[in-house]
C-alpha positions as CSV (number, residue, x, y, z in Angstrom):
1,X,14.5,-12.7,3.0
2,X,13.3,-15.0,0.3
3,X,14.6,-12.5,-2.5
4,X,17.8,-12.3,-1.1
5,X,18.0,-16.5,0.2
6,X,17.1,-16.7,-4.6
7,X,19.7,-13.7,-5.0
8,X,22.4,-15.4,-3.7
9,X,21.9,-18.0,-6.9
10,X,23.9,-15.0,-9.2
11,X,26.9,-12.7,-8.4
12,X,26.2,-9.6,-6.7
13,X,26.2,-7.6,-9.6
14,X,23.3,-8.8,-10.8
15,X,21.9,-9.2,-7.4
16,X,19.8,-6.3,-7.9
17,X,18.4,-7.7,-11.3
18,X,16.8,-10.3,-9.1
19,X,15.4,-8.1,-6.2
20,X,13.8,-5.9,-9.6
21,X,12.1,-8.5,-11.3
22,X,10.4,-9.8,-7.8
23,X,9.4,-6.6,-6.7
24,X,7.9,-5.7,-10.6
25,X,6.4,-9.4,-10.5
26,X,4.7,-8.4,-7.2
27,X,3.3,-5.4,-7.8
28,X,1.8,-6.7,-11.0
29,X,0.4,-10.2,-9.5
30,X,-2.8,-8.5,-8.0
31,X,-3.6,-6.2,-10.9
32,X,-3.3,-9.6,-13.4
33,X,-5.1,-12.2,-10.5
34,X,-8.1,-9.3,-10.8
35,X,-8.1,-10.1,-14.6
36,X,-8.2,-14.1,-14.1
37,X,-11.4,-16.1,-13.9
38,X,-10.8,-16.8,-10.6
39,X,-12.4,-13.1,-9.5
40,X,-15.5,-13.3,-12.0
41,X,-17.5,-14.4,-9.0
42,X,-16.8,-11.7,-6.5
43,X,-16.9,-9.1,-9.4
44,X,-18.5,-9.9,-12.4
45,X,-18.2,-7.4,-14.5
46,X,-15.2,-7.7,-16.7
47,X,-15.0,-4.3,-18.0
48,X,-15.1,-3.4,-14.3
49,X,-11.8,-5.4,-13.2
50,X,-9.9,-4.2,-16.3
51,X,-10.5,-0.7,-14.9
52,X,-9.6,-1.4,-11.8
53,X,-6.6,-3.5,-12.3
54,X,-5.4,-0.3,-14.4
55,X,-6.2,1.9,-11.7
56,X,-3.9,-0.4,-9.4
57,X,-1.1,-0.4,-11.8
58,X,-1.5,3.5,-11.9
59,X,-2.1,4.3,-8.6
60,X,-0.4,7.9,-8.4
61,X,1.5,9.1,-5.9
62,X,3.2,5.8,-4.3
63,X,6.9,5.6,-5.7
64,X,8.1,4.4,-2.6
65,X,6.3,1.1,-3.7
66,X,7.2,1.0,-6.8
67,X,9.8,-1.9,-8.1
68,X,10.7,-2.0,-4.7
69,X,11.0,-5.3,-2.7
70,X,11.4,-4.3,1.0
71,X,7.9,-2.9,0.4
72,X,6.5,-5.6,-1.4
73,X,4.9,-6.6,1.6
74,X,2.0,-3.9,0.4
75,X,1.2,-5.4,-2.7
76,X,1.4,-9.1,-1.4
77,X,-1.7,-7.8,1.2
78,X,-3.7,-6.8,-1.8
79,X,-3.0,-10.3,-3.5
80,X,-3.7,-11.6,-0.5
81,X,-7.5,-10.1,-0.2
82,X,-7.9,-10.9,-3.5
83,X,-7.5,-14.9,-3.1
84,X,-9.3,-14.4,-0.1
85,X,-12.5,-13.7,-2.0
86,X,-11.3,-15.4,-5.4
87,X,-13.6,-18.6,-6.6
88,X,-12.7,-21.9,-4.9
89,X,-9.6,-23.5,-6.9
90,X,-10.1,-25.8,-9.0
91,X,-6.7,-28.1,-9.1
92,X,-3.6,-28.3,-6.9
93,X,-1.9,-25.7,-8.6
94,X,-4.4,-23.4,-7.6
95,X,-4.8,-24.2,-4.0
96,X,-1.0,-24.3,-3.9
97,X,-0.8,-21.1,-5.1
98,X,-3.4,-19.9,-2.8
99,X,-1.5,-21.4,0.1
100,X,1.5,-19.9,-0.8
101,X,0.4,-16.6,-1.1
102,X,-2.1,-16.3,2.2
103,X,1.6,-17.4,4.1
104,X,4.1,-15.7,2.3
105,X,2.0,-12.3,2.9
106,X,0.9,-13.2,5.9
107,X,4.3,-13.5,7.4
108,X,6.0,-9.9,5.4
109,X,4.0,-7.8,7.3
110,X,1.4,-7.4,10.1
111,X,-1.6,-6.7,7.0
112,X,-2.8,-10.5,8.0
113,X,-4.3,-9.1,11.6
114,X,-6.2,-6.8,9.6
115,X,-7.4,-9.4,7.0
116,X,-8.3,-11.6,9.9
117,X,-11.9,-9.9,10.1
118,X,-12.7,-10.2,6.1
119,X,-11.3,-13.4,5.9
120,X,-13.7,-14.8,8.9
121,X,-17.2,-12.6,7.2
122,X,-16.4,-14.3,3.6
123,X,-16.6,-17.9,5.4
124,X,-19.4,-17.1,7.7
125,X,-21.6,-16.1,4.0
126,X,-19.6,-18.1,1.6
127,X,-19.4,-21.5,3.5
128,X,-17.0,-24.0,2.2
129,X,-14.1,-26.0,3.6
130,X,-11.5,-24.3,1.0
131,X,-13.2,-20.5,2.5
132,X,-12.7,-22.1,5.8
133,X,-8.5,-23.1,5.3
134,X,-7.9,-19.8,4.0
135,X,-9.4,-17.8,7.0
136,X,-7.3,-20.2,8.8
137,X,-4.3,-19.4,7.3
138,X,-5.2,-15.5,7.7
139,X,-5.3,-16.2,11.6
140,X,-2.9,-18.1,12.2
141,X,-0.3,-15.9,10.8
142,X,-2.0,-12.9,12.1
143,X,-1.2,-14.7,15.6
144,X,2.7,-15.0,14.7
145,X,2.6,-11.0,13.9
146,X,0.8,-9.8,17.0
147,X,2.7,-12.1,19.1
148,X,6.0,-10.5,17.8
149,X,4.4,-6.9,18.0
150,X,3.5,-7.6,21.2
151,X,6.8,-9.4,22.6
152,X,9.2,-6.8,20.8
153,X,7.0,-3.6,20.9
154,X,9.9,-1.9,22.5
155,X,12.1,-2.1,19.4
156,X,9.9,0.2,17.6
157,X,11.9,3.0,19.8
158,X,11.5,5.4,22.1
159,X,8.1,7.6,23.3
160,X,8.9,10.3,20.7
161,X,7.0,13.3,20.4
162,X,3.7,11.3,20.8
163,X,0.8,11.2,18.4
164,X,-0.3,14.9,18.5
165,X,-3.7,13.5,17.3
166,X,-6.5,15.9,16.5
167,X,-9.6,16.8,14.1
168,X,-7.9,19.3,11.9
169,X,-4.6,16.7,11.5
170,X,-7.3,13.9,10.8
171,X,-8.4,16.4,7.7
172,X,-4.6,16.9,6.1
173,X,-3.8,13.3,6.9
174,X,-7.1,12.3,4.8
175,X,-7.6,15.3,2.6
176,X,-4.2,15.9,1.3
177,X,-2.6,12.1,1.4
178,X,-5.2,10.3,0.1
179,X,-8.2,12.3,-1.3
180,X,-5.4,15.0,-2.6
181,X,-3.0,12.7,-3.8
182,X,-6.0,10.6,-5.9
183,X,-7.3,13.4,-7.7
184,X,-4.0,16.1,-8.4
185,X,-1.4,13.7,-8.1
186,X,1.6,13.8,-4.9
187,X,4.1,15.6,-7.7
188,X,1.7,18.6,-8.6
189,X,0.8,18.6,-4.9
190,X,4.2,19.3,-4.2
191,X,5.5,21.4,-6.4
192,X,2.1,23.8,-6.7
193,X,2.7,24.2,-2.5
194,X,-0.7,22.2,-1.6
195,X,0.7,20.5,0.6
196,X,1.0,20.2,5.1
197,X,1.6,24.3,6.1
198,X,1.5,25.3,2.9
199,X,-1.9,24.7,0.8
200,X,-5.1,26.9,2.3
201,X,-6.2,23.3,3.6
202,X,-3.9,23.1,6.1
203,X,-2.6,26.4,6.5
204,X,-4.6,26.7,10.1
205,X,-7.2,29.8,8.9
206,X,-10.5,29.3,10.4
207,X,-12.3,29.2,7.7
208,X,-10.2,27.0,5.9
209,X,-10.2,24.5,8.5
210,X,-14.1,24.5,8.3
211,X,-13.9,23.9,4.8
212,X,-11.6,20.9,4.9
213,X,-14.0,19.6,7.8
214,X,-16.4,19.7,5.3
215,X,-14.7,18.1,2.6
216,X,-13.6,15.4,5.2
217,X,-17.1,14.6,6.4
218,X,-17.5,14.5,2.4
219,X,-15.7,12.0,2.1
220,X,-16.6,9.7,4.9
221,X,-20.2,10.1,3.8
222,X,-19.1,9.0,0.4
223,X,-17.3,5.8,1.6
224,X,-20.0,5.2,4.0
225,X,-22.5,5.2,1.4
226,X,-20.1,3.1,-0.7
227,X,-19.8,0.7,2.2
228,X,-23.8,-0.2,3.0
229,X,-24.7,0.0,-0.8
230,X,-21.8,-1.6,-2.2
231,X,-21.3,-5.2,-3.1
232,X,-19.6,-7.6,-0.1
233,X,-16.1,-7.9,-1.5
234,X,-16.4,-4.2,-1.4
235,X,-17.4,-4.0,2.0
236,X,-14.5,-6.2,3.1
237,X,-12.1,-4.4,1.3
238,X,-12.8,-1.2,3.4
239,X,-12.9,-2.9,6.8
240,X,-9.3,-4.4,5.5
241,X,-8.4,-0.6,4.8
242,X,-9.6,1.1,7.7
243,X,-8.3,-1.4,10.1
244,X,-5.0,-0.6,8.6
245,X,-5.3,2.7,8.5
246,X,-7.0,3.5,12.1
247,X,-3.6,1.0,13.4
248,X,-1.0,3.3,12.2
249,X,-3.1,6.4,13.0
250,X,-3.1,4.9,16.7
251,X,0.4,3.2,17.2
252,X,2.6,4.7,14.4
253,X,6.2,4.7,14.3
254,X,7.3,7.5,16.7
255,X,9.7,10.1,15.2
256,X,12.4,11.5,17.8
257,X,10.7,15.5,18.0
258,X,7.6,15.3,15.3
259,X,4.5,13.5,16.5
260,X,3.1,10.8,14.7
261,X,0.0,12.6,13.0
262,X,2.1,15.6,12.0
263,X,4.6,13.5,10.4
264,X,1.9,11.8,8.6
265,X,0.6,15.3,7.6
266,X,4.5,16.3,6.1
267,X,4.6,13.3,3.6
268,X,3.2,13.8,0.8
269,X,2.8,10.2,-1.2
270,X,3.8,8.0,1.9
271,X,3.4,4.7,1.6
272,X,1.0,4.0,4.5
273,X,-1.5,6.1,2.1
274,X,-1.9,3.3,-0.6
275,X,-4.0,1.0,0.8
276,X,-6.0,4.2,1.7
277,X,-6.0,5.4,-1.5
278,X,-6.6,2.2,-3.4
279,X,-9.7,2.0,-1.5
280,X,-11.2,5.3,-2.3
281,X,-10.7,4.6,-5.8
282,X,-12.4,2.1,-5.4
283,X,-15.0,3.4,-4.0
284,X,-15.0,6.3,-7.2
285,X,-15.9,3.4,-9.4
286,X,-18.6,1.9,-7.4
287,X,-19.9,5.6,-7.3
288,X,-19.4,5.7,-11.3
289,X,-21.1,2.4,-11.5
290,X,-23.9,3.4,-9.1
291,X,-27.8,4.1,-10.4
292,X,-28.1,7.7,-7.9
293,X,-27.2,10.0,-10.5
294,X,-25.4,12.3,-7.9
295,X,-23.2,9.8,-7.2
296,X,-22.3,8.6,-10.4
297,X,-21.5,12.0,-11.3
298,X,-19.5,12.7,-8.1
299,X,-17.6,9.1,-9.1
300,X,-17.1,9.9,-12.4
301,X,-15.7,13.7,-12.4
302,X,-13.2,12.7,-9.8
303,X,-12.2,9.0,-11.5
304,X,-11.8,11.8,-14.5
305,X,-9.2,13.6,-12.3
306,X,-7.4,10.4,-11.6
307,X,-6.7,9.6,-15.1
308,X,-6.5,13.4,-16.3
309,X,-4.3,14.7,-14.0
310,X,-2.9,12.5,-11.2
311,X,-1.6,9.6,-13.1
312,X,0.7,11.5,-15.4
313,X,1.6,14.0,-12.9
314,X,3.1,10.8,-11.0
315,X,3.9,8.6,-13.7
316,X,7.7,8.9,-14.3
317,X,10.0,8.9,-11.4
318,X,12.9,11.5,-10.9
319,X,16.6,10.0,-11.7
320,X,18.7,8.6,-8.5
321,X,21.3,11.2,-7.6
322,X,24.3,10.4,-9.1
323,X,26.9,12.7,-6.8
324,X,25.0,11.6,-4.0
325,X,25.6,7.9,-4.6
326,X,27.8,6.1,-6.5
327,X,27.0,3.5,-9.0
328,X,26.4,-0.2,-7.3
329,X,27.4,-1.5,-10.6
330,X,30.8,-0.2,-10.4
331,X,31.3,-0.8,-6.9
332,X,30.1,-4.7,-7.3
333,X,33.0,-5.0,-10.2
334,X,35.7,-3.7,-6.8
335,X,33.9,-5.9,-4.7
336,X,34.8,-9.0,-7.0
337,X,38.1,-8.5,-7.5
338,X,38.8,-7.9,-3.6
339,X,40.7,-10.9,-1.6
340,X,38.5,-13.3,0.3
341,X,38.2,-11.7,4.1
342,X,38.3,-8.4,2.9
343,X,34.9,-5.3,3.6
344,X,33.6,-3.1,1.8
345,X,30.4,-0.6,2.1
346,X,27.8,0.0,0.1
347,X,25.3,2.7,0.3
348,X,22.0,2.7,0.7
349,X,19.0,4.8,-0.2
350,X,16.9,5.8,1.6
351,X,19.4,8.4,3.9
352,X,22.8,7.8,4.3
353,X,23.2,4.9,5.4
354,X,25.8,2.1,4.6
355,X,25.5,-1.7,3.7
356,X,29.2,-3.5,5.0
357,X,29.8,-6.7,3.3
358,X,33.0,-8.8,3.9
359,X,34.2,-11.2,0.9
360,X,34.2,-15.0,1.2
């Protein structure tokens, strides 16, 4: 809303020009606040945060937030943890900016209920009256979000299919969405047929569904390890994460005939995996960093994997479809010339449907 209240500074051709340059200043802000002084006390190491801020900029898999301003509201949560647990500022600009960001995020999306619990551990160890206004700010508009999940739960829609929730879903969900998606990339997922129903992960044989379990208590072991050896702002970070990601495993958006968990299981790359997937790259490099050999080596071959294959499998994004629909440009030049009081649609992406706009 605050893109489009800016947007309406220029004509609506160049309308879209705007919305770009907030979403790409958005998704960068986190990846360049991790580079600032301001995180040398939570992480240290510099070489560390230039790694990771790379990873976050190449994060594969997760072009539906890429450039893309409705879901901005997923990058501003990561910004968000990182002021959190940035150094105290140390001029107006910096608490204003701190300010700013803590209310902006915490009001584009309901990530400030599950920030609530990091924000209140950083103040209980890192006591200070600037720890203790930001963990305010965290709450209080974590309070606004769960009020208006609460009051207009119903608009979410109807019962759906349910959640169709079991152990060998759990696997997919984790193996193929996250794990899968960090290591091969979502594209070569895709088009090699790894994916839900198709790949021998989730293709229902028994012995392949022992396998996945497997892999999938694997990988808990790995972030659980990562979680009571790792550094605090690490620890944080994956209560942040799995909040999030045990809230939409347990009230997701219900799909008319596909259950919740099988929908998450069908999309490959969706955007409630980055969060997910940011933290178990994280957790690689903690594993890469780490002084148990086995787990440096387990960190390292996979991080290797990320960088190797993933990233350029994702890296470039397919063309929009032309036939399917037609240029905004061309259709903001009609627009313009049209008589005051008169509509016009747009379309929009994703689906098929229409934006009506009457001139003024």
């Amino acid at each position: 809303m605050l893109t489009a209240w800016i947007s309406q500074a220029v004509s609506l051709i160049n309308a879209p020009i705007v919305f770009a340059w907030v979403a790409l200043v958005i998704q960068a802000a986190p990846a360049a606040f991790l580079l600032s002084r301001r995180m040398a006390e939570a992480i240290p190491s510099q070489g560390k945060r230039l790694f990771l801020a790379a990873l976050l900029i190449a994060v594969p898999g997760m072009h539906e937030v890429y450039v893309n301003t409705t879901d901005s509201q997923w990058h501003l949560s990561l910004l968000a943890f990182l002021v959190l647990t940035a150094a105290t500022p140390r001029n107006s600009v910096e608490k204003l900016f701190d300010t700013l960001v803590l209310l902006i995020a915490g009001l584009s999306g309901p990530f400030s209920a599950f920030l609530a619990p990091p924000a209140l551990i950083w103040w209980f160890w890192r006591r200070s009256r600037w720890n203790f206004w930001r963990a305010c700010l965290v709450i209080a508009t974590a309070l606004v979000q769960l009020s208006l999940i609460v009051l207009h739960h119903a608009s979410r829609g109807g019962a759906g299919a349910g959640l169709g929730a079991s152990i060998p879903a759990f696997a997919n969900i984790l193996l193929i969405n996250v794990v899968g998606v960090a290591t091969f990339g979502a594209q070569r997922i895709v088009s090699n047929g790894w994916g839900y129903g198709f790949g021998w992960i989730s293709n229902g044989d028994p012995v392949s569904v022992a396998l996945s379990l497997c892999l999938t208590l694997a990988a808990l072991g790995t972030v659980l390890t990562a979680f009571l050896r790792g550094p605090l702002i690490l620890r944080l970070f994956l209560i942040f994460v799995s909040c999030e990601f045990a809230a939409g495993l347990i009230d997701s958006l219900r799909l008319a005939n596909i259950p919740a968990w099988q929908s998450f299981e069908a999309n490959i790359a969706y955007r409630y995996a980055f969060h997910p997937i940011c933290a178990w790259l994280v957790v690689l490099v903690a594993c890469a960093c780490s002084r148990i050999g086995s787990a440096r080596w387990l960190g390292s071959a996979l991080l290797a994997c990320t960088v190797l294959l993933a990233v350029p499998s994702d890296w470039g994004l397919p063309p929009l479809p032309q036939a399917t629909y037609r240029a905004f440009h061309h259709d903001a030049k009609v627009f313009a010339r049209l008589p005051a009081g008169t509509a016009m649609s747009f379309p929009e992406r994703p689906g098929d449907s229409t934006m009506n706009l009457v001139k003024h």
